[in-house]
VEXSETOR-173804 format. One record per residue (C-alpha): residue in three letters; y, z, x negated. Coordinates in Angstrom, 1 decimal. Last residue first. Example, Ala and Ser with C-alpha at 12.3 -4.5 7.8 and 13.67 -1.06 7.14 Angstrom:
REM residues 2
(site 'Ser'; (-1.1; 7.1; -13.7));
(site 'Ala'; (-4.5; 7.8; -12.3));
This chain:
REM residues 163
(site 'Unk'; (20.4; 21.0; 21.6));
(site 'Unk'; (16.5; 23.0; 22.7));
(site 'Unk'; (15.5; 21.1; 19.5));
(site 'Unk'; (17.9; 22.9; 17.4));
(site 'Unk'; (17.3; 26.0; 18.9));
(site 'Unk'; (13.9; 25.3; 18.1));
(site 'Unk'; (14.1; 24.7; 14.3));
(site 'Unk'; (12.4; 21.4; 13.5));
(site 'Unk'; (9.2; 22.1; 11.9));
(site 'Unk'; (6.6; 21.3; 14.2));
(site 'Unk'; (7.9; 17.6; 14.3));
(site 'Unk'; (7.5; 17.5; 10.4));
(site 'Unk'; (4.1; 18.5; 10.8));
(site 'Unk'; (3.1; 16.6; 13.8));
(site 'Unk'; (5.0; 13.5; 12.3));
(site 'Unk'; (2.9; 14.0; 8.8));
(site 'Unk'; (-0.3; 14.1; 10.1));
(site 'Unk'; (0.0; 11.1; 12.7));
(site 'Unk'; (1.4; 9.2; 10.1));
(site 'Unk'; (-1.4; 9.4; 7.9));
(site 'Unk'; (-3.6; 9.3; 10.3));
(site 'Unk'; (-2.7; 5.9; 11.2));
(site 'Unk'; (-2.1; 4.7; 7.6));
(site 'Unk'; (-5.7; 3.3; 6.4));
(site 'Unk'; (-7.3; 3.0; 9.8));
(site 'Unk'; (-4.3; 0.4; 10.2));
(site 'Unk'; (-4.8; -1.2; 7.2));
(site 'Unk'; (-8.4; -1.7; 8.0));
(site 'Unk'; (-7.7; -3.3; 11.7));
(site 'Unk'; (-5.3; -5.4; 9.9));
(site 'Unk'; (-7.8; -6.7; 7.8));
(site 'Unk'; (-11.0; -7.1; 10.3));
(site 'Unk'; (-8.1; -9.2; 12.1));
(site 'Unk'; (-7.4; -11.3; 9.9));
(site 'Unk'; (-11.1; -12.5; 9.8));
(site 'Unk'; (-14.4; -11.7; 8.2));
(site 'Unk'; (-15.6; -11.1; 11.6));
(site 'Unk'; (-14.3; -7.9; 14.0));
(site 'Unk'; (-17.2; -6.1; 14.2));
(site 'Unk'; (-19.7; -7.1; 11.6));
(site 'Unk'; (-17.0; -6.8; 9.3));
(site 'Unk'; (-15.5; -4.0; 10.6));
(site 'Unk'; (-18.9; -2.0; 10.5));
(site 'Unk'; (-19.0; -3.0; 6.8));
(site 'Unk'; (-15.3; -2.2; 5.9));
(site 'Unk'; (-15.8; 1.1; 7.1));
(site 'Unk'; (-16.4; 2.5; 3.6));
(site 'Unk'; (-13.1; 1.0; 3.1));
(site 'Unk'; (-11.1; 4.3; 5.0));
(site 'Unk'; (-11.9; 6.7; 2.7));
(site 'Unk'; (-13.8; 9.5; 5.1));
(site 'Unk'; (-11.3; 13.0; 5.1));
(site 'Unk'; (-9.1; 11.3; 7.6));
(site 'Unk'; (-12.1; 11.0; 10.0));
(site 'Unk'; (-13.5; 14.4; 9.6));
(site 'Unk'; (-9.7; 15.5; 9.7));
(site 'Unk'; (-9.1; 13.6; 13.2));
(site 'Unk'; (-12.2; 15.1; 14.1));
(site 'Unk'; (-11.0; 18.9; 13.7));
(site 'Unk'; (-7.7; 17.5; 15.1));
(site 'Unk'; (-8.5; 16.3; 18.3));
(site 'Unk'; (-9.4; 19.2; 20.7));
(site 'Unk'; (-6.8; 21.8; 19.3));
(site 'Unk'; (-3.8; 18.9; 19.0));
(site 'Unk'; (-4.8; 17.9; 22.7));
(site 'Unk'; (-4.4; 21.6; 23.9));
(site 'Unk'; (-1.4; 22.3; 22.1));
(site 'Unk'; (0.4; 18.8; 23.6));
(site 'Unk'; (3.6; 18.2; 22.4));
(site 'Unk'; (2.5; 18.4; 18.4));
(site 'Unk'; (-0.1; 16.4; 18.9));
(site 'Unk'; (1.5; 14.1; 21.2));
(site 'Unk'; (3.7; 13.6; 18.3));
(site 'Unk'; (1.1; 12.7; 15.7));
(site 'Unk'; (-0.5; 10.4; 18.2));
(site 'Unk'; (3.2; 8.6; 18.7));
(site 'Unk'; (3.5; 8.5; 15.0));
(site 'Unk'; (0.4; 7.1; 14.3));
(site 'Unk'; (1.0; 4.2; 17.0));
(site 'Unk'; (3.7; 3.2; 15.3));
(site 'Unk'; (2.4; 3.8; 11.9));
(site 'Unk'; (-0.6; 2.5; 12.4));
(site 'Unk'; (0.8; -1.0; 14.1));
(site 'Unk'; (3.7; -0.9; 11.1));
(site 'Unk'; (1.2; -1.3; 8.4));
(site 'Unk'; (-1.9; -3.0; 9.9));
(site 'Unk'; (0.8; -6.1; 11.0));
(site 'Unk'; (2.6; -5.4; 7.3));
(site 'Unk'; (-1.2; -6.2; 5.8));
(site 'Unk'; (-2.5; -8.6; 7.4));
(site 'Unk'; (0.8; -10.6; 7.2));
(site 'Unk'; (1.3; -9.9; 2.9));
(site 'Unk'; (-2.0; -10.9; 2.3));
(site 'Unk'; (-1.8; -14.7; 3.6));
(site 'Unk'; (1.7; -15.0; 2.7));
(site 'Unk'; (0.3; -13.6; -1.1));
(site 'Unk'; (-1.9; -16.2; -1.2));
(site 'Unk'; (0.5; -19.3; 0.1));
(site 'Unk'; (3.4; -17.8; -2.5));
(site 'Unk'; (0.7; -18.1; -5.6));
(site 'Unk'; (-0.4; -21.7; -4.0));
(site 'Unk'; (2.7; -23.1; -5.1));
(site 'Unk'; (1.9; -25.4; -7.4));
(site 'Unk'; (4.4; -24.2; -10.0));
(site 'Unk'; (3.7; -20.5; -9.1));
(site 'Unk'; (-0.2; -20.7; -9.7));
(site 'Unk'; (0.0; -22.5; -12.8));
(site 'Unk'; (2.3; -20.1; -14.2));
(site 'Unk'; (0.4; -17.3; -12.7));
(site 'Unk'; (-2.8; -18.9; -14.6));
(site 'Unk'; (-0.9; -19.2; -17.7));
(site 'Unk'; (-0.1; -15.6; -17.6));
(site 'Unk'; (-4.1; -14.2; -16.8));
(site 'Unk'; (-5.1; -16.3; -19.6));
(site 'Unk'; (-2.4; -14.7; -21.8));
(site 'Unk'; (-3.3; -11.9; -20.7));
(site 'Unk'; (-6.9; -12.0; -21.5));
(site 'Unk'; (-9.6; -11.2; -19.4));
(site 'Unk'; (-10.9; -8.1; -18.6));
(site 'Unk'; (-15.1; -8.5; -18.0));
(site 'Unk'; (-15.6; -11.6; -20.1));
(site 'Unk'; (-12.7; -11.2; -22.7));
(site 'Unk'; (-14.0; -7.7; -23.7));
(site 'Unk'; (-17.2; -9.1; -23.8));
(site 'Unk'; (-16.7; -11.7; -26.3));
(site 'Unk'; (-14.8; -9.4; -28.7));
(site 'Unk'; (-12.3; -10.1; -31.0));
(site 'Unk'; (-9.6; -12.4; -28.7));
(site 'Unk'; (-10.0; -9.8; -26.1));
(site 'Unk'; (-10.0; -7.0; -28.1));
(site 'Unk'; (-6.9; -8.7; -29.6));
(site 'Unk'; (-4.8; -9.2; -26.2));
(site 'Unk'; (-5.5; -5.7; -24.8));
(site 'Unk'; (-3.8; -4.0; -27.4));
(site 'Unk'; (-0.9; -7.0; -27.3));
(site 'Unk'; (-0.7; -6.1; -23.4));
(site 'Unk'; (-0.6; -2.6; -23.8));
(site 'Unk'; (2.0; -2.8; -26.9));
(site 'Unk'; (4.3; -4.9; -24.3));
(site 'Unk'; (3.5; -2.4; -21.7));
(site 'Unk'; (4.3; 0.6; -23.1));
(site 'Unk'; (8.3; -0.6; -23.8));
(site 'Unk'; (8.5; -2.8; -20.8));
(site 'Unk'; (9.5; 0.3; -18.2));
(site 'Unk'; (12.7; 0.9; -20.7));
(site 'Unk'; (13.1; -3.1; -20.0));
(site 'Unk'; (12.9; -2.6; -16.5));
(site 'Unk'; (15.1; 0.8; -16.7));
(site 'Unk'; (17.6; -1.2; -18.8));
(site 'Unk'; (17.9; -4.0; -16.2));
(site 'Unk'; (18.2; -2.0; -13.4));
(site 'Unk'; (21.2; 0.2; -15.1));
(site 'Unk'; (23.1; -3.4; -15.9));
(site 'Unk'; (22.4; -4.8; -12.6));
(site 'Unk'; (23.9; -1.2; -11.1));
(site 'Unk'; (26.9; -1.4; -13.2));
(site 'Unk'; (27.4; -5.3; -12.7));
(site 'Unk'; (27.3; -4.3; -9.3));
(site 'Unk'; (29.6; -1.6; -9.8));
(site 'Unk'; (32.0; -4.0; -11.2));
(site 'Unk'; (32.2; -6.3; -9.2));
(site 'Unk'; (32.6; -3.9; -5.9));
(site 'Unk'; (30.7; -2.9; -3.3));
């Protein structure tokens, strides 16, 4: 890549973040005075300039970087272990007729129930842990990817396939 594309591409990035800043700034002064007018406001939203020297805080003591370590694992372990394992399901599915007519009347039961309201059973399960988290992520994208590789599986033109 050269210079000056880069400095094309940095330029275009930096416009669209400041294009994205426009509602936000008015947002945040919005927000701002109800929460400097009105005790309640403040109590259940904050104030943004609370919220910003807390982030400064945060990010100079580095316990900002710690929490979102501790999120971020959870969550990329539940993340790639559904889809993996979604993605093999959702081609079995699509392989196997028989197995796609058992399965996927209670796959969609289970797809159709948001996956937090299992969060109790997990809990009592699996602890309060990391792995109650990535157990929950994983409910959360499995059938997701199972769906949509049986679909797009079923779509590839056979004499394509048959190549």
């Amino acid at each position: 890549m050269t210079p000056s594309r880069l400095t094309r591409l940095l330029k275009r990035f930096l416009i669209g973040f400041l294009y994205a800043l426009v509602p936000a700034v008015p947002g945040c002064l919005l927000w701002e005075a109800a929460a400097r007018n009105s005790k309640h406001v403040a109590f259940l939203f904050g104030q943004p300039t609370t919220v910003a020297q807390l982030l400064g805080h945060r990010l100079a003591d580095g316990s900002l970087l710690s929490d979102v370590a501790a999120t971020l694992v959870p969550v990329l372990a539940g993340f790639l272990l559904g889809n993996f394992l979604g993605i093999v399901l959702g081609l079995l599915l699509w392989r196997f007729s028989a197995l796609n007519q058992v399965l996927h009347p209670y796959l969609i039961a289970l797809g159709a129930v948001p996956a937090f309201v299992f969060a109790p059973v997990f809990i009592v399960w699996f602890g309060t842990g990391v792995s109650m988290k990535i157990v929950l992520v994983f409910l959360s994208t499995v059938l997701v990817a199972a769906f949509q590789a049986s679909a797009g599986a079923s779509q590839i033109d056979p004499d394509l396939f048959s190549l």
